[in-house]
N, C-alpha and C positions, 0 to 999 in steps of 0.2 A: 530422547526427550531432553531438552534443557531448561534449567529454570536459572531465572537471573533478577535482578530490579532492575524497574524500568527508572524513565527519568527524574519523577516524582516516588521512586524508592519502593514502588507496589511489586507483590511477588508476579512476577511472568512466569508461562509456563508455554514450552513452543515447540511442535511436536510436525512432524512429516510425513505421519501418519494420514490416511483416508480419515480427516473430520472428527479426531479422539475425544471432544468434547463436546459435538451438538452437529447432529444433523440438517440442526435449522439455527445455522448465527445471523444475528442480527447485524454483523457487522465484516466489510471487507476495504482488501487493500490492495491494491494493483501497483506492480514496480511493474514500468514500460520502459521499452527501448522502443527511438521509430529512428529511422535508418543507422542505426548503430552507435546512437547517442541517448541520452538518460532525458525520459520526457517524464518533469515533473509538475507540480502547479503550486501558485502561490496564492496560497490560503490568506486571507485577507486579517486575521487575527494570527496564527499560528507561526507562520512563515512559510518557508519552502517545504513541500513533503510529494510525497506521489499519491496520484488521486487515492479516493476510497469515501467510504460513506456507509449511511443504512443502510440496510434491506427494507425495502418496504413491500406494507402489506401482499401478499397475494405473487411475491415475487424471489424468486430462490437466489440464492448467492450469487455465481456465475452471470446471471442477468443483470444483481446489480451490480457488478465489476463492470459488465460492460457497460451501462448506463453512467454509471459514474463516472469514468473515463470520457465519456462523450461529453457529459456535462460541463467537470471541470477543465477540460480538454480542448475539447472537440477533435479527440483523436479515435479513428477508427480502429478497432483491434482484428486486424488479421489472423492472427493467431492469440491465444488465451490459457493456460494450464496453471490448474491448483498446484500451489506449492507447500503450504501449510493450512496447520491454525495456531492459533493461541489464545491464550486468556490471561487477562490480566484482575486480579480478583486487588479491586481497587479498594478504597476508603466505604465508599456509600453503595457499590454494586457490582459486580463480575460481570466482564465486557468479553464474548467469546467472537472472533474475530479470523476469518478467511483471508490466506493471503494467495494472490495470481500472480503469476508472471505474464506480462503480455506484448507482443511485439504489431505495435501501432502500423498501419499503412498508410495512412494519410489524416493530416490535420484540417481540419474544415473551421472554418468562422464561426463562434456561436455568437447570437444575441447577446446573452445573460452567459456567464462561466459562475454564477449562482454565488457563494459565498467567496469565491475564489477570482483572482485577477487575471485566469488562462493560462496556458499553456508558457511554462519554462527548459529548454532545450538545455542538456549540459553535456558538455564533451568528456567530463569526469566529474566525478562524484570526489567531494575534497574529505582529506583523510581527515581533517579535526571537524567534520560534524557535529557530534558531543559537544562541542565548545564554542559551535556560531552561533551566533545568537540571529543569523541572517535563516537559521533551521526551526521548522517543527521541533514540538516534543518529541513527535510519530518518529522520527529519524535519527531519535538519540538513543534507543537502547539496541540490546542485540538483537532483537528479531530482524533487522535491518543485515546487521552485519551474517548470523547465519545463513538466509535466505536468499543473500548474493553470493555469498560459499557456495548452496546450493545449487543455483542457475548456472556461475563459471563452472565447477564440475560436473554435473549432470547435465543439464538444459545445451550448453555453449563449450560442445567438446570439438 
């Protein structure tokens, strides 16, 4: 388990474990690769980050991983696997939060990328993240940085 502060200084707690805080999170996060480059999206408020989103009603995590991937994307995920969760027990409420790894197959056109301006392709991921201001908050604390510890050593051996 690790516990750290996030960007805004709230206790994190981020765990590798099958679901250690909630069988039912309301909330997920997909870090994609599609042909061996970093698909992420840009949030229209936030900045750059890798999709993710609610759960909505009447639909389990995993479905909306993939949903939201499509959305903010419009990338198809061929492949999908839980990597964590974590919770962030913030200011006004505790956000418990799914995170996947998923390796996209192909990107399709959407209408609407919903709150987001589609699909961003990166050949690397830049070491001062934390400090662009061209990033998400989402991509400034460690759950970021463990989670791709995780994927290069286990997932991409």
């Amino acid at each position: 388990m690790h516990k750290f502060k996030d960007y805004y200084q709230n206790a994190v707690t981020l765990s590798f474990a099958d679901e250690p805080f909630s069988r039912d999170p309301k909330h997920v996060w997909v870090i994609c690769r599609h042909r061996g480059k970093w698909l992420l999206t840009a949030h229209k408020e936030r900045g750059l980050e890798f999709p993710g989103g609610k759960v909505e009603e009447g639909e389990n995590a995993k479905a909306a991983a993939i949903r939201e991937v499509m959305e903010e994307t419009g990338g198809e995920i061929d492949k999908i696997q839980y990597i964590g969760q974590y919770k962030v027990d913030g200011k006004s409420a505790m956000i418990i939060k799914n995170v996947y790894y998923a390796e996209i197959a192909k990107l399709l056109p959407q209408e609407t990328y919903y709150e987001t301006d589609g699909p961003v392709i990166m050949e690397e991921l830049p070491k001062n993240i934390r400090h662009n201001a061209e990033y998400s908050f989402i991509m400034k604390d460690k759950v970021l940085t463990h989670c791709l510890n995780k994927i290069e050593n286990e997932i991409h051996q």
